[in-house]
Wavefront OBJ file of the C-alpha trace (Angstrom):
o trace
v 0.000 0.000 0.000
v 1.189 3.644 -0.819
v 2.146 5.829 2.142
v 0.261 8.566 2.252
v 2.041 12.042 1.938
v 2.339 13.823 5.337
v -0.434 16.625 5.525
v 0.430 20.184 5.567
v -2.533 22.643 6.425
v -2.391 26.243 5.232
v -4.682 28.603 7.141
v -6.160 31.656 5.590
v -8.889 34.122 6.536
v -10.341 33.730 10.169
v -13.755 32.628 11.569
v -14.210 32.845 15.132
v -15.472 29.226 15.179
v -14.696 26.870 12.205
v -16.936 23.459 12.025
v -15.979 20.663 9.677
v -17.589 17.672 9.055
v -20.486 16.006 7.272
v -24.004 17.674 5.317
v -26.121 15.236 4.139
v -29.689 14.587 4.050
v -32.022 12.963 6.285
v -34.812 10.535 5.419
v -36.989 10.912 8.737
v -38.963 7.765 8.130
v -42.258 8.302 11.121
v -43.654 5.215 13.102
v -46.440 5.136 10.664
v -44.121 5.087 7.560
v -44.300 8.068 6.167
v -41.207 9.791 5.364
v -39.583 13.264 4.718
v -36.633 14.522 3.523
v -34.833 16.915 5.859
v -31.082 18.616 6.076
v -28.625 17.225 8.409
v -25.730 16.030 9.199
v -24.279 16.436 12.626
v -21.543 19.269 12.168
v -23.734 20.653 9.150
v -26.678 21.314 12.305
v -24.644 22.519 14.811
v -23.036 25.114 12.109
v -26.419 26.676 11.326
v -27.548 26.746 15.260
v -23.998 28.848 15.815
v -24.783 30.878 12.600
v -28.754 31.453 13.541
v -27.690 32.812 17.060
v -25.266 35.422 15.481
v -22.084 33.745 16.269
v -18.927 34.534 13.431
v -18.865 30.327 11.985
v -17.591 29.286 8.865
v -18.446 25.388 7.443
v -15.956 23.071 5.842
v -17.097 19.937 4.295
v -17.872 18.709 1.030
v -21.153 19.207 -0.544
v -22.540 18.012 -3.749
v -23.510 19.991 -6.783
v -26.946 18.077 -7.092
v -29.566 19.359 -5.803
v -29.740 18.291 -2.459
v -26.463 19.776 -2.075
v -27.491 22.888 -3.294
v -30.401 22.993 -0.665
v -27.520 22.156 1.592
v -25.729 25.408 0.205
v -28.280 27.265 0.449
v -29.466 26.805 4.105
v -25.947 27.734 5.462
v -25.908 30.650 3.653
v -29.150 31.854 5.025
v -28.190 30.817 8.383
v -25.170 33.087 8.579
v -22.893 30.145 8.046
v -19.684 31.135 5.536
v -19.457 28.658 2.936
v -15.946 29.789 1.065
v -14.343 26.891 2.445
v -16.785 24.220 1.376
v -15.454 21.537 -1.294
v -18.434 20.780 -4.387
v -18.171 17.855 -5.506
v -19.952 15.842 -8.078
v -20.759 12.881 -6.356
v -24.480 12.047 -5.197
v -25.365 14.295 -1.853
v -24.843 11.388 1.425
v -28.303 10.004 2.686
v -29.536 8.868 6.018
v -32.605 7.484 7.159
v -33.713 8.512 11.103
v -35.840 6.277 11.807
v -38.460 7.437 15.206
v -40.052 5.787 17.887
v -43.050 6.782 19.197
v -41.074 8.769 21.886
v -39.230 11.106 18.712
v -35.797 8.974 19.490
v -34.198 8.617 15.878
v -31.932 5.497 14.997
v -29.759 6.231 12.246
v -28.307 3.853 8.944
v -26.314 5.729 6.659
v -25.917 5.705 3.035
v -22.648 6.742 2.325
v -20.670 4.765 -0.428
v -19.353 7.142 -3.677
v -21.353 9.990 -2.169
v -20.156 13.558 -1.025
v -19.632 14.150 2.555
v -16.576 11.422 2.805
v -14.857 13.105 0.011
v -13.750 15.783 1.887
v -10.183 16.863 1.638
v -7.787 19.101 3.087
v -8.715 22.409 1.591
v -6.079 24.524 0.176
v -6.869 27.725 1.923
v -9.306 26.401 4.730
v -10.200 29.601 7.098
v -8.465 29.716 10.526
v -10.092 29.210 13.479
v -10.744 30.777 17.190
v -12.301 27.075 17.875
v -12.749 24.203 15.651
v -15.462 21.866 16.115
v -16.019 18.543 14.781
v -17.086 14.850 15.446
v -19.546 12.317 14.453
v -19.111 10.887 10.616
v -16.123 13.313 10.436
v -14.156 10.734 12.377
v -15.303 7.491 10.707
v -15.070 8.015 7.121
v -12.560 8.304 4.778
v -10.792 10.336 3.110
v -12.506 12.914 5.571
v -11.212 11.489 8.833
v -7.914 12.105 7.995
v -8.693 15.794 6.785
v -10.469 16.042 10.324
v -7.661 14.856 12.328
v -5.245 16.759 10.165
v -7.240 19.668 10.365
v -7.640 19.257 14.197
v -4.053 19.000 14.824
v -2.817 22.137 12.725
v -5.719 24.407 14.926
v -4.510 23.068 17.939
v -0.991 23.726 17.440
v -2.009 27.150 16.081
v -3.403 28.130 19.253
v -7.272 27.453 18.301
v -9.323 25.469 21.139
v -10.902 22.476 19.544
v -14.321 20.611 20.512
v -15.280 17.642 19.742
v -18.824 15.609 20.104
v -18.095 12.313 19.660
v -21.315 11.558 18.127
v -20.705 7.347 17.566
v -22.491 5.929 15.113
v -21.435 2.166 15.432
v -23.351 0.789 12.801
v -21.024 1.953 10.354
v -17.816 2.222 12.155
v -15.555 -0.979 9.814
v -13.361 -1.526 13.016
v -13.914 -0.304 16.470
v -10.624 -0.669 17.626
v -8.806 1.440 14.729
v -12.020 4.409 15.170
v -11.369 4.299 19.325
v -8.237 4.993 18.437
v -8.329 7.838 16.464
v -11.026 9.534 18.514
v -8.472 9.215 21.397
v -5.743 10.767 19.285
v -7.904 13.684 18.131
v -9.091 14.113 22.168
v -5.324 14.649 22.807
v -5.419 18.059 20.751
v -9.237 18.676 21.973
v -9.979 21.892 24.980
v -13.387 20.126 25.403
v -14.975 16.947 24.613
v -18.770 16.466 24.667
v -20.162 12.713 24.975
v -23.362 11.202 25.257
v -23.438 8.416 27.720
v -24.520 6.367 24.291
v -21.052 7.211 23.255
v -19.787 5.979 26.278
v -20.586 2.727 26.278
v -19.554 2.225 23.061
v -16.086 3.421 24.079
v -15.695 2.760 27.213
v -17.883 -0.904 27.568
v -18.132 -1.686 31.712
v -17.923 1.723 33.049
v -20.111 3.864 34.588
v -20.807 6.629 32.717
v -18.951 8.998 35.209
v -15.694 6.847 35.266
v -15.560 6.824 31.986
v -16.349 10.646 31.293
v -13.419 10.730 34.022
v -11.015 8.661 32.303
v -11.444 11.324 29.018
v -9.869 13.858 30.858
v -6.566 11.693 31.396
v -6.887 11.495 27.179
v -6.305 15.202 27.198
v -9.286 17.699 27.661
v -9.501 20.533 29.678
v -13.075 19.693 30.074
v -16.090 16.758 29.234
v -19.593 17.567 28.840
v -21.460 14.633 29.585
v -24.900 14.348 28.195
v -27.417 11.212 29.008
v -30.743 12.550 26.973
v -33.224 14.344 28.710
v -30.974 13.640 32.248
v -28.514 16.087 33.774
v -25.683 17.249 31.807
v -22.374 16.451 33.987
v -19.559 19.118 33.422
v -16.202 17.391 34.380
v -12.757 19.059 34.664
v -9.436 18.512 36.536
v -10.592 20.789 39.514
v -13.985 19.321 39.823
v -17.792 17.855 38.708
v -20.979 19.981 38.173
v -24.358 18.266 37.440
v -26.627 20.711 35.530
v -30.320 19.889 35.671
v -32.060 19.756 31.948
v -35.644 21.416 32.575
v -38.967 18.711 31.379
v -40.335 19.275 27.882
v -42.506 17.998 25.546
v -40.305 16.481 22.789
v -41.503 15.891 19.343
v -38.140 14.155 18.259
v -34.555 14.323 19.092
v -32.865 14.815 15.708
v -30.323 17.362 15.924
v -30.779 18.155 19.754
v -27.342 17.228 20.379
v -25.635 18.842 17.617
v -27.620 22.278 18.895
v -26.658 21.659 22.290
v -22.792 22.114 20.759
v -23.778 25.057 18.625
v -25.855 27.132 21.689
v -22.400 26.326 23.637
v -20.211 27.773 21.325
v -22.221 30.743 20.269
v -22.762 31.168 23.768
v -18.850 31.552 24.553
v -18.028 33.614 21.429
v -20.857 36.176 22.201
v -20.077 36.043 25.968
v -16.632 37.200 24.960
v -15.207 34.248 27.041
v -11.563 33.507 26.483
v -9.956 30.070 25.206
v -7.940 29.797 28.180
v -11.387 29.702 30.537
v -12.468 26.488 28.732
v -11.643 24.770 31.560
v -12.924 26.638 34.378
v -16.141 25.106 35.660
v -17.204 28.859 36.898
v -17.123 29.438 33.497
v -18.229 26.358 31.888
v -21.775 26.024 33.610
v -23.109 28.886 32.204
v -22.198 27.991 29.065
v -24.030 24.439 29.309
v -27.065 25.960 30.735
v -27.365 28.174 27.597
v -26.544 24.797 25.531
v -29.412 23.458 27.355
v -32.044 25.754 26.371
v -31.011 25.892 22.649
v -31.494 21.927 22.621
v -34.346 22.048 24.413
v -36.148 24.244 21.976
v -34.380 22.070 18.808
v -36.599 18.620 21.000
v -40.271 20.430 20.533
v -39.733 20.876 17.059
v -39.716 18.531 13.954
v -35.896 17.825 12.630
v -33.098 19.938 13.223
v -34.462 23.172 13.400
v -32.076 25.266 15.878
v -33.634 28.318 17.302
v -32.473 31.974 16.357
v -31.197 34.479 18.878
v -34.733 36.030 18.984
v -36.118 32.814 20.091
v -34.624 32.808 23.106
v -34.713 34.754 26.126
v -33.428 38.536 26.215
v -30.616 37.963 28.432
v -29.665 34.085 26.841
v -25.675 36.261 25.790
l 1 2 3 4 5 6 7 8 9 10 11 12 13 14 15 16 17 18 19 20 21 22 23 24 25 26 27 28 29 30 31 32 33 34 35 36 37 38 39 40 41 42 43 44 45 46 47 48 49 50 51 52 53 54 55 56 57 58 59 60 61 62 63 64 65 66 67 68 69 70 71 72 73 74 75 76 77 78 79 80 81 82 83 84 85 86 87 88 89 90 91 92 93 94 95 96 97 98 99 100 101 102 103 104 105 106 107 108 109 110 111 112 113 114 115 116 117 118 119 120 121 122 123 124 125 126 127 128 129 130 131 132 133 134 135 136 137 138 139 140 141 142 143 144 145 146 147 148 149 150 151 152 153 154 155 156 157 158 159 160 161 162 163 164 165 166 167 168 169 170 171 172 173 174 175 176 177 178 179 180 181 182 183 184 185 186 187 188 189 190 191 192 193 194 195 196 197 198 199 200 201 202 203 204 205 206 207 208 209 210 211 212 213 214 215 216 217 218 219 220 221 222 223 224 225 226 227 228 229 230 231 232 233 234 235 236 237 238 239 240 241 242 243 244 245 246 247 248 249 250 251 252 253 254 255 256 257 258 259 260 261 262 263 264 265 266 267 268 269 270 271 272 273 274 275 276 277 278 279 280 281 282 283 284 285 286 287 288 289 290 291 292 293 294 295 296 297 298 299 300 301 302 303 304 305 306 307 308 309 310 311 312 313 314 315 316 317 318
């Protein structure tokens, strides 16, 4: 096998907060059958949620030119969400079906061979980055995890925090122990890690949720943001734990809670005018998360990924 050609990442114009990963399209398929097409993608929704709040976010991810993709296009643009570093391809746009219970929880399969989002590549001027967030299919599948992880590592060592949500999707990770890996090596350059307790127990089978959130931060992270569904969200860091309650709401579905979650977190801290370096102060980081909070917890009473704007939430939310 050829060796691939060490990767050398040239940053360009800044963004305040750079997300890369996947835009694709979901097939919400309902308990009685009937099925819509929707936008998604996890880094695709948590892009628009920082854009529709007002927070400076750029995308990068590949895109097709059919037109799915150009719906895709399109609803970045109108979220606020820079598009100058996104890669059009001609390959069919990637699918996915979400498939609800009767309580709105989606279960994903992915459709993914010869389509767009994998294609991604390290872009030749990709825009530099206060934070870079990422996760999910961006760490599975190829030729885009290794832009992500390449990608990660040049923001890191450029100064940028980095977040990732872990996002698993094992029913199309090819080998566990080769993608545990890797999200273990891009934790090393991560400021914060958000995980679902889902995620956990894929990657840490046995533990408790808590030990194994607490065995993250001996990865690398300043900081984990532990998430278990509608339960509290745990913020862990070196100097301590914080459980933050997550108010009771009627949910519709959960697609794209998560992802908002990230995106109200990240707007949050950019429009807070937070620094970096406080990423892994808990007096700092609970604030955040309860903002997260309420963004998701609009995204649940909704149908699909539909993260709120700023004027959706309350006056004083920044």
């Amino acid at each position: 096998m050829r060796e691939r050609a060490p990767v050398r990442v040239i940053w360009d114009d800044c963004a305040v907060i750079v997300v890369v990963g996947e835009a694709l399209v979901d097939l919400v398929i309902a308990p009685s059958g009937d099925v819509t097409a929707a936008l998604g993608g996890a880094p695709f929704n948590t892009a628009r949620a920082c854009g529709r709040l007002g927070a400076d976010v750029a995308f990068v991810g590949a895109i097709s030119v059919d037109r799915f993709g150009g719906m895709l296009a399109a609803q970045l643009a109108a979220d606020g969400v820079s598009t100058d570093a996104v890669q059009r391809c001609e390959q069919p746009t990637t699918l996915a079906a979400a498939e609800l219970d009767e309580h709105g929880s989606a279960t994903y399969r992915f459709y993914f061979a010869g389509t767009s989002a994998p294609s991604l590549t390290v872009p030749a001027r990709p825009p530099a980055a206060d934070v870079l967030f990422t996760g999910g299919l961006a760490l599975v599948l190829e030729p885009m995890a290794d832009t992500t992880e390449a990608l990660v590592g040049e923001a890191a060592a450029n100064g940028a925090a980095v977040m990732i949500d872990v996002n698993c999707r094992p029913r199309i990770v090819p080998e566990r122990d080769p993608y545990v890996a890797r999200v273990e090596r891009v934790m090393r350059s991560a400021t914060v890690v958000k995980v679902s307790d889902e995620d956990l127990a894929y990657l840490r089978p046995g533990a408790t949720p808590l030990d194994a959130a607490r065995s993250l931060l001996e990865v690398g992270p300043g900081a984990v943001l532990l998430t278990a569904g509608g339960g509290a969200v745990h913020v862990l860091t070196r100097d301590g734990e914080v459980a933050v309650p997550v108010p009771p709401t009627t949910v519709v579905d959960t697609i794209g809670a998560g992802d908002s979650f990230g995106g109200g977190f990240l707007a949050w801290w950019e429009l807070s005018g937070r620094s970096n370096a406080d990423l892994v102060s808990l007096d700092a980081l609970v604030p955040a998360v309860r903002s997260a909070i309420q963004v998701a917890g609009v995204v649940v009473t909704r149908r699909g990924a539909d993260p709120p704007w700023r004027h959706e939430l309350a006056a004083d939310w920044s």
